[in-house]
DRENDOSE-174111 format. One record per residue (C-alpha): residue in one letter; x, y, z. Coordinates in steps of 0.5 Angstrom, whole numbers, plus 2048, in hexadecimal, padded with zeros to 3 digits. Example, Ala and Ser with C-alpha at 12.3 -4.5 7.8 and 13.67 -1.06 7.14 Angstrom:
2
A8197F7810/S81B7FE80E/
//
This chain:
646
X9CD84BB94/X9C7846B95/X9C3846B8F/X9C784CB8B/X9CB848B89/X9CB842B84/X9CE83CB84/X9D483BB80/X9D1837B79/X9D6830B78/X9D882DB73/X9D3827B70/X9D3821B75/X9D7825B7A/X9D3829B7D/X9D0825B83/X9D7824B85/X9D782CB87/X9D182CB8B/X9D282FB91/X9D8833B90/X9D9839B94/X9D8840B91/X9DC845B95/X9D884DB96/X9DA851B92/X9E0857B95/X9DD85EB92/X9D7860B96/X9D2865B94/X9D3869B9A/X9DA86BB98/X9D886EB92/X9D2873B95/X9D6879B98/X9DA878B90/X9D3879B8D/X9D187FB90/X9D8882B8F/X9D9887B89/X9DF882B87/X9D987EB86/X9DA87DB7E/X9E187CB7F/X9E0875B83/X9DB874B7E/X9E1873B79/X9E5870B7E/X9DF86AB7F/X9DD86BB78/X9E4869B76/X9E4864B7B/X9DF860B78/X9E2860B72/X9E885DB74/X9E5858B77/X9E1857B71/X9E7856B6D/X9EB852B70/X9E984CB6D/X9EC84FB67/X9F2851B6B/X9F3849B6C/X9F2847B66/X9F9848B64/X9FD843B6A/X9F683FB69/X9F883DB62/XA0083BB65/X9FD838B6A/X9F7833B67/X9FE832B61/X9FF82CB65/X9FA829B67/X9F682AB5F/X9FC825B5D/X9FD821B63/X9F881CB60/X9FC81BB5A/XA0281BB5D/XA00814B60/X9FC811B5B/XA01813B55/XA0680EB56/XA00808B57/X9FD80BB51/XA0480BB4C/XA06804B4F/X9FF802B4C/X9FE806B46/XA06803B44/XA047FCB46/X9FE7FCB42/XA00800B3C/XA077FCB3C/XA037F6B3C/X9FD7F8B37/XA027F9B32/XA067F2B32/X9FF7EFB32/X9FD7F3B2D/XA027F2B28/XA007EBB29/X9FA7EBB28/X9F87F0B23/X9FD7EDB1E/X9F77E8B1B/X9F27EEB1B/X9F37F0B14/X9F37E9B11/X9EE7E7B15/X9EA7EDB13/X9EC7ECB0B/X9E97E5B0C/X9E37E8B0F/X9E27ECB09/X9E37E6B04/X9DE7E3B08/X9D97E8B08/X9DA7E7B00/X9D87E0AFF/X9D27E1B04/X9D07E6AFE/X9D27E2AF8/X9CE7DBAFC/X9C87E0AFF/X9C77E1AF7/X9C77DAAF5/X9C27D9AFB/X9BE7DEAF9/X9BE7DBAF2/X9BD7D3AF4/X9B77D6AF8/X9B57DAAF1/X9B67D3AED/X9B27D0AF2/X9AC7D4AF2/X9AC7D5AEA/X9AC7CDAEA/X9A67CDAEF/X9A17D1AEA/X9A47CFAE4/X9A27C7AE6/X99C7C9AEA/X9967C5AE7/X9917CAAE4/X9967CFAE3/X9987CEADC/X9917CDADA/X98F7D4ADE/X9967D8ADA/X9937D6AD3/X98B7D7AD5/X98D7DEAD8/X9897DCADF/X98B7E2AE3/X9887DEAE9/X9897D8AE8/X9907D9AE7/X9917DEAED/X98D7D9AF1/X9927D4AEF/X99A7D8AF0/X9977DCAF6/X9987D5AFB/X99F7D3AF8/X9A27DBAF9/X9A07DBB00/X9A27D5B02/X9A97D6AFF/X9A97DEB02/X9AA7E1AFB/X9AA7E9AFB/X9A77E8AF4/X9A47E4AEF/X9A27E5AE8/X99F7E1AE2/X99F7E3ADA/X99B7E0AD4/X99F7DEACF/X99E7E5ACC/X9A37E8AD2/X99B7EBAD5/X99A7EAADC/X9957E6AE0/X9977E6AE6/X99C7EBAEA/X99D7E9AF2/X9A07EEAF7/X9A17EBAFE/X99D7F1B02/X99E7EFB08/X9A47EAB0B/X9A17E9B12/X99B7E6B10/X99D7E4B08/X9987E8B05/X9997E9AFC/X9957EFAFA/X9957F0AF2/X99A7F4AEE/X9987FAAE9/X99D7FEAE6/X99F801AE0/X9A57FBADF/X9A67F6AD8/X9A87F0ADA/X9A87EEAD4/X9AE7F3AD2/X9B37F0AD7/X9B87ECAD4/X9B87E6AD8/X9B07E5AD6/X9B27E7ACF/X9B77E1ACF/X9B17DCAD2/X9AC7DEACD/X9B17DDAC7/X9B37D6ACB/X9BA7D7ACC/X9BF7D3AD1/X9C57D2AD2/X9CA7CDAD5/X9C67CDADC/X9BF7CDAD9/X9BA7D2AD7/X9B97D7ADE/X9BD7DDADF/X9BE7E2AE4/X9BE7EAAE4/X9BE7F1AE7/X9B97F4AE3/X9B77FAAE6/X9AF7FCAE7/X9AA800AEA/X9AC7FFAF1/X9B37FEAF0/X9B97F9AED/X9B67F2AEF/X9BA7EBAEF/X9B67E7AEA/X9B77E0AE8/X9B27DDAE1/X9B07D7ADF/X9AB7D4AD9/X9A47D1ADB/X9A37CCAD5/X99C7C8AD3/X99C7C3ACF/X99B7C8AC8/X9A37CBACB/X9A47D0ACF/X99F7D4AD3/X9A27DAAD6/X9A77DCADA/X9A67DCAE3/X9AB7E1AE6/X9AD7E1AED/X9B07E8AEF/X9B47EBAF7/X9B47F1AF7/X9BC7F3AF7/X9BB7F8AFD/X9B97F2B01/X9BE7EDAFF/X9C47F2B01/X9C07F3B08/X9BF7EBB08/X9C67EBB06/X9CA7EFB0B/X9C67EBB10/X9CA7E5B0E/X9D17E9B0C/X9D17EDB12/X9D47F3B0D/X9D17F8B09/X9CF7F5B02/X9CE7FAAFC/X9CC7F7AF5/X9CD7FBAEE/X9CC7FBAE6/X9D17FAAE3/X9D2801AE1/X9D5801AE9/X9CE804AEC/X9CB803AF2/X9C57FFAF1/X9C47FEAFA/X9C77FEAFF/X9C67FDB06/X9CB803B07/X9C6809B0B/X9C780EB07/X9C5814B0C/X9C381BB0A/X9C881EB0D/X9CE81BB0A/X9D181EB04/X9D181DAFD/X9D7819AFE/X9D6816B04/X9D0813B00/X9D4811AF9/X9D480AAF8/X9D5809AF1/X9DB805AF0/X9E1808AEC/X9E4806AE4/X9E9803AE7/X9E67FEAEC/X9DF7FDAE8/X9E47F9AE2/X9E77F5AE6/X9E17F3AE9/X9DD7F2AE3/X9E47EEAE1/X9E37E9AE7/X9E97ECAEC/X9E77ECAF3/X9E87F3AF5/X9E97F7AFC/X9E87FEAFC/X9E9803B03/X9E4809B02/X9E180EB06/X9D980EB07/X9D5812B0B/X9DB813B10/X9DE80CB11/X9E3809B0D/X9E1803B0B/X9E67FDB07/X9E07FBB01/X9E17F3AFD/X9DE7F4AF7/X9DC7EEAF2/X9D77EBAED/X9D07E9AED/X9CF7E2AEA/X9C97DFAE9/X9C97D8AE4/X9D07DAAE2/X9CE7E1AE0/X9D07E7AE3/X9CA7EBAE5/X9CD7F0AE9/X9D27F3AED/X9D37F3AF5/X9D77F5AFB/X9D87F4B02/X9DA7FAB07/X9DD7F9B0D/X9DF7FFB12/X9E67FFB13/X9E6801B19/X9E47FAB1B/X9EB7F9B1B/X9EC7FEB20/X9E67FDB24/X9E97F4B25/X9F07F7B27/X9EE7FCB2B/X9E97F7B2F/X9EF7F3B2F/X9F37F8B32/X9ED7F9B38/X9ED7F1B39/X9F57F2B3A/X9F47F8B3E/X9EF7F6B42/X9F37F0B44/X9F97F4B46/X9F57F9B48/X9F17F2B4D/X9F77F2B50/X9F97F9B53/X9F27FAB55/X9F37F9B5C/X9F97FDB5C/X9F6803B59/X9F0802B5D/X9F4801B64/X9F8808B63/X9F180BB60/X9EE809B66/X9F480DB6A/X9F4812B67/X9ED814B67/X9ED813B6F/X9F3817B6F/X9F281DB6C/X9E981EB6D/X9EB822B73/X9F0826B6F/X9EB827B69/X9E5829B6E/X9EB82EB71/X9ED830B6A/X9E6832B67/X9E3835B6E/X9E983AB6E/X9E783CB67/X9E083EB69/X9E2842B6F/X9E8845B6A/X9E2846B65/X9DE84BB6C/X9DA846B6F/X9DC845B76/X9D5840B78/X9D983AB76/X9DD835B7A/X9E182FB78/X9DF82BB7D/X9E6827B7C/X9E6823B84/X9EC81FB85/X9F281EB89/X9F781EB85/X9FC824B82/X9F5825B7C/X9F1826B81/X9F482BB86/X9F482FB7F/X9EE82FB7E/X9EB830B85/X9EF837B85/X9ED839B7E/X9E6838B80/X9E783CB87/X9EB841B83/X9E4842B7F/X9E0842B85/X9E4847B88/X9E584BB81/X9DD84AB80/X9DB84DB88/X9DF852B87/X9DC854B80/X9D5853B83/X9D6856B88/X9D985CB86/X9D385EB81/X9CF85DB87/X9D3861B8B/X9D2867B86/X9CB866B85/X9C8866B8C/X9CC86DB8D/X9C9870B87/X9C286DB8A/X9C486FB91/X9C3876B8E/X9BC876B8F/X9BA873B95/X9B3870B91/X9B886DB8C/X9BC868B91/X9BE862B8F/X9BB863B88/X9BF861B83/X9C185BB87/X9BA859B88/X9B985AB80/X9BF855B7F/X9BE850B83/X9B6850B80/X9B8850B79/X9BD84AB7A/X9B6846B7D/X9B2848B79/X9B7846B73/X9B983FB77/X9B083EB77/X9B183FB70/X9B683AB6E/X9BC83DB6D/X9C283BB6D/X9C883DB73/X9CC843B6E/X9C6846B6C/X9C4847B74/X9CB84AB76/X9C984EB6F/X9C2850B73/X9C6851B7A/X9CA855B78/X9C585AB74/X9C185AB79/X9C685DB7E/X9C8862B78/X9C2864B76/X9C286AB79/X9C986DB79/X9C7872B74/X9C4875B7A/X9CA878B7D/X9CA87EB78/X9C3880B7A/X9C4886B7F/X9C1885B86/X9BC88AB85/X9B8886B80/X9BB87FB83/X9B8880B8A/X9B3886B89/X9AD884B8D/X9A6883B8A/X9A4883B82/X9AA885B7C/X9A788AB77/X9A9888B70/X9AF88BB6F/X9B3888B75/X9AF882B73/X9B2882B6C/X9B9883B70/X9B787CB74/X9B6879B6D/X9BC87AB6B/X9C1876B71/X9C0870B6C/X9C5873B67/X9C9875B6C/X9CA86EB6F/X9CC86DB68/X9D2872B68/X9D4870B6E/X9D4869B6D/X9D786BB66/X9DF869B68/X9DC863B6B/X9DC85CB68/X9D6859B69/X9D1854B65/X9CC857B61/X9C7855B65/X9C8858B6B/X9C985FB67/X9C285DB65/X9C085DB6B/X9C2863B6D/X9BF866B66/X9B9865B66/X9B7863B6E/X9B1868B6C/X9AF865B65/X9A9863B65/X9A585FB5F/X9A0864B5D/X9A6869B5B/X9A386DB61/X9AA86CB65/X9B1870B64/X9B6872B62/X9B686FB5C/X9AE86DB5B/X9B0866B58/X9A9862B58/X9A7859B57/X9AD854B55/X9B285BB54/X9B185AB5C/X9B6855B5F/X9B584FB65/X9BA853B69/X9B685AB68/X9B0857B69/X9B1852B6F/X9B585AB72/X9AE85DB71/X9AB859B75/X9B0858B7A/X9B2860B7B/X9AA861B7B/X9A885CB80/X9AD85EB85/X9AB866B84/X9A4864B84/X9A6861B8B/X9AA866B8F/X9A986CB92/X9A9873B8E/X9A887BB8F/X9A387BB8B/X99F874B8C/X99E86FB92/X9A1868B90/X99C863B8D/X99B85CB90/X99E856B8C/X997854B8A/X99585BB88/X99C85CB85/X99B855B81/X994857B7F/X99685EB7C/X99B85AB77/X997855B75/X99285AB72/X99885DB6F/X999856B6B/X999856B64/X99A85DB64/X99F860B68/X9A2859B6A/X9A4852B68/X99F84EB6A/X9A4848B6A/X9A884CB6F/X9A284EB73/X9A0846B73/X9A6845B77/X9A684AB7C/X9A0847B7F/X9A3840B7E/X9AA843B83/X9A5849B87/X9A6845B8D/X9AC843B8D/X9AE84AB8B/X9AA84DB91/X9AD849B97/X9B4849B94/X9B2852B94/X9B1851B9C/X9B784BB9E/X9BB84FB9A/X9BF855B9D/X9C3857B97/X9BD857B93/X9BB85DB97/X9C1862B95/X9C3867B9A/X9C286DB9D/X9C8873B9C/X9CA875BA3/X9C787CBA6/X9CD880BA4/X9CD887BA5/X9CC888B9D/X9C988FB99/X9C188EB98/X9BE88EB92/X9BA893B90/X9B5892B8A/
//
């Protein structure tokens, strides 16, 4: 049909293969039906056509059926291929995974004990490092010339002066020096790691109340000397301190203290047992931890208070393991004793996830199926290969058929070969052909004898079609929503059928009755489109063809966004057309006076957008006007009818 017709839409990747196709005319004329349209059995043809379409527009669901039987094999037929390669592999690797498997695995439990018997002794030597580097630094203020002097001359700066080098060479988190009274002269926080930078302590903590301090004042040693080690807790949280005195020549002097934060020495410590570390009082209390005790974990998640059971027999020296919940993974805990120059200061533990053991064999298990799994990737890779080549034609035949069984018949598979495949595809595809000729054709032919009542209405609803469509194709839209816009557009005005001659054709200007009965073939359109299955755009377009954006328009007076993109490229295709043909009442307007007439109704009446593209396609619209007969209607024979009288 020349430019009537679209070409069929193919399947993406398909679609210049199917370029050029022939698209036989359609085999239902218009002329057949004039003589129908004037008879008094017109209604009853109506029906007939009506029903018709109907038919046409539900065969796809009437397909539905043996398509789904039909499709059944070719849906599964990959599998039918792939399964036996996909079970030889999946039994070879899983076989082979198991055995490897058992025989690595076996050591994985040991190996993770040893790992937590390991993390232990890092706990129990990074306590006795921290110690010696304390004992180092203790001994370093205390042998310093001047210092002792400074401590019994109570010299703040002199002896802040003294201590402040020898804590930043050694890194010391804190440092303090006491009087013989136990009073404080100086007290150093490590302020700034990067730089080793000190900034003076003041908080409301007495040293000089601290057990270890107390027993160096008093002068007291034991078997390995007169330091001693403790967690005494402060104002800034539990510190690991070591003491040691600072003698002149008249004894004792005072006390030097050198102190790690004990959440710094779990973290430093975790670093180097690659485990979490916990250290507690002897009442089996967390002290720190390097556990993340997050908000949304529950009371019992976050517990990690040691039980009766486990707290004595760690005091005792029994080294043991305890699995626990906490914060929602399971963890294998090693508790022990803190011992700093053979004195017990704390307790610890080291935490490892459990799943540590899962997560090694399950890497094992990975390694051995990637392994076997190695050795069956060509095989698998070779019968996908196939199966892919095999069955792509089928799968496109498969979802093309689906969609036309959904109603549209614009698709095409586009399937090309010269096996069995593709015989099947060309016939499905020139079956569609035909059954889309026939639909099209079939709407055409009803509508242009309802035009062909009026001799000024030839070729009408053909033309608003085809125009709709342009202007939807200049607009973006895709091939669907075109065929939605063709097909309204050749119904729009079927409603007109039910007006009576004598106010259809009646010469010269309506009065406003015979107007408002003009008004209502929209909602006659949609009676007799009712038993139809259409898209609800094309009853859209058939609905408000006559909407307008101001509310102005009829039947429902819908305004702005309440109007949709087929109703309002309809507006602006039913009214350029009107506008350029001839009528009883008017002249025709030229194509540019027509074109000015809607640009001033823009914004208002019209979407400019659509106006936008009307002017882009005006050319090519014209000279298709001009080539094209079938654009042009056609004129009833002069038969020997009954004259209207109005």
């Amino acid at each position: 049909m020349g430019g009537l017709l679209r070409p069929p839409v193919m399947i993406p990747d398909e679609r210049a293969a199917r370029q050029g196709c022939g698209v036989p005319k359609p085999g239902i004329g218009a002329s057949d039906l004039a003589e129908v349209i004037h008879s008094n059995e017109s209604n009853e043809w109506v029906k007939s056509a009506i029903l018709y379409l109907g038919m046409s527009a539900r065969i796809s669901a009437s397909r539905q059926a043996p398509w789904r039987l039909l499709s059944w094999p070719f849906r599964h037929i990959r599998w039918k291929i792939v399964l036996p390669y996909a079970f030889l592999t999946v039994l070879l690797a899983v076989v082979g995974s198991y055995l490897a498997t058992e025989l690595v695995t076996g050591s994985l439990e040991e190996r993770f004990k040893n790992q937590m018997a390991e993390a232990g002794r890092s706990v129990s030597d990074k306590v006795v490092h921290k110690e010696r580097e304390h004992l180092e630094t203790v001994r370093g203020v205390a042998f310093t010339e001047g210092v002792a002097g400074a401590v019994q001359a109570g010299d703040r700066v002199a002896l802040e002066a003294l201590v402040q080098p020898i804590a930043a060479n050694a890194g010391v988190e804190r440092l303090e020096v006491l009087d013989a009274r136990g009073n404080r002269l100086t007290a150093l926080r490590l302020a700034a790691t990067d730089s080793v930078t000190y900034e003076p302590v003041s908080d409301s903590d007495v040293p000089a109340e601290w057990p270890l301090v107390q027993r160096i004042l008093q002068g007291e040693s034991d078997g390995r000397g007169d330091k001693y080690a403790q967690i005494i807790e402060t104002s800034d949280g539990f510190v690991l301190w070591t003491a040691g005195p600072v003698f002149a020549d008249s004894g004792a002097a005072g006390v030097v203290l050198v102190g790690t934060a004990l959440e710094s020495f779990v973290r430093q410590t975790k670093a180097e047992a690659l485990a979490h570390v916990t250290v507690y009082d002897f009442a089996g209390s967390p002290l720190a931890s390097t556990f993340a005790i997050n908000d949304a974990a529950s009371a019992e998640e976050a517990n990690l208070d040691m039980s009766a059971a486990v707290l004595d027999d760690s005091i005792e020296g029994t080294v043991v393991r305890e699995q626990r919940s906490l914060f929602s993974r399971n963890y294998d805990l090693l508790y022990g004793r803190l011992e700093l120059r053979g004195q017990v200061v704390g307790l610890y533990s080291v935490g490892l996830p459990t799943d540590f053991i899962f997560n090694a064999g399950s890497d094992t298990r990975t390694r051995v199926m990637l392994l076997f799994g190695a050795g069956m990737a060509a095989v698998m890779g070779i019968g996908l290969y196939l199966t892919h080549q095999l069955t792509k034609p089928i799968l496109r035949l498969v979802r093309t058929a689906r969609i036309v069984a959904s109603g549209d018949l614009t698709v095409r598979s586009g399937v090309i070969s010269g096996d069995e495949i593709g015989i099947l595809a060309t016939s499905f595809d020139e079956m569609t052909d035909k059954l889309q000729l026939q639909h099209l054709s079939t709407i055409r032919a009803l509508t242009s004898a309802i035009d062909a009542r009026d001799p000024y209405t030839m070729g009408h609803s053909v033309r608003v079609g085809q125009l709709a469509m342009m202007l939807g194709r200049q607009l973006g839209m895709e091939e669907k929503r075109l065929a939605q816009l063709e097909i309204g557009g050749y119904l729009h005005d079927i409603g007109k059928i039910g007006i009576r001659d004598a106010v259809l054709l009646k010469p010269g200007r309506l009065t406003p009755e015979e107007r408002k009965i003009i008004e209502d073939h929209p909602a006659i359109g949609l009676a007799i489109l009712e038993p139809v299955d259409l898209p609800k755009e094309v009853v859209q377009f058939v609905e408000d063809h006559h909407e307008r954006l101001d509310g102005s328009g009829y039947p429902r007076g819908i305004r702005n966004e309440q109007v949709s993109i087929h109703a309002r490229i309809a507006a602006v295709a039913d009214m350029y057309d009107a506008t350029t043909t001839e009528r009883t009442y008017r002249n025709p307007m030229s194509p540019g006076d027509a074109f000015d007439l809607l640009r001033s109704e823009s914004g208002r009446l019209l979407d400019p957008r659509v106006v936008d593209a009307l002017a882009a396609i005006l050319d090519e619209w014209e000279e298709r006007r001009r080539r094209e007969p079938a654009l042009r209607g056609f004129r009833l024979p002069d038969l020997e009818l009954p004259k209207v009288s109005v």
